[in-house]
N, C-alpha and C positions, 0 to 999 in steps of 0.2 A: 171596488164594486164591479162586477162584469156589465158589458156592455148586453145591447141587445142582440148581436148575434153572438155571443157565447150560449146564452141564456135560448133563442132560437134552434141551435146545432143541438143541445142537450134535449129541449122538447122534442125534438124530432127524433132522438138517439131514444129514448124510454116510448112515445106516441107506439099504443099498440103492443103494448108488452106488460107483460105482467112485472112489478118494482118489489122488492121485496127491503123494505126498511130496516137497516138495526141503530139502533144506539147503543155502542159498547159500553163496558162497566165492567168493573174490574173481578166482581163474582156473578153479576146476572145480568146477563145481555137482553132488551128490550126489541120486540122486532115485530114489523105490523104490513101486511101484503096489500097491494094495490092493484084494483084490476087495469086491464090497458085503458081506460077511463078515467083512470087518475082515483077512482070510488074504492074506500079502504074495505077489506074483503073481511067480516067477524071481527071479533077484538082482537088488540096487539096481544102479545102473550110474550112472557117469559121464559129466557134457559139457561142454561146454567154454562159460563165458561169452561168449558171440559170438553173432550172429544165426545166423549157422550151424548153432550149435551146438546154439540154442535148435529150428530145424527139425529137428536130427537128433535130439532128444528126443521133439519131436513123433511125427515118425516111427516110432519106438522105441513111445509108447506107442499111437500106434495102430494097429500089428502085435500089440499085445495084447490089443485090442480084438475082433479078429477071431476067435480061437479062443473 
């Protein structure tokens, strides 16, 4: 279990920054954006393990980038 200053160092590494989550899977990747508030940004959304798939994420988040 990390202590409190692991857990500290890491708050303060993400504080202010936009996080962009995935949970891997072996054909759909699961993946949900965070603003620098910690507050999840629209729903998570799905893509698809592929090179593709990995641009259409990209995509995806930075369309959210914009607003």
């Amino acid at each position: 279990m990390p202590n409190q200053k692991v857990l500290a160092e890491k708050k303060a590494f993400v504080y202010g920054n936009y996080v962009i989550g995935i949970d891997p899977a072996k054909t759909n990747h699961q993946a949900a954006i965070l603003d620098p508030k910690g507050i999840q940004i629209g729903k998570s959304f799905s893509f698809r393990n592929s090179s593709l798939g990995f641009a259409n994420m990209l995509i995806k988040v930075f369309c959210f980038r914009a607003f």
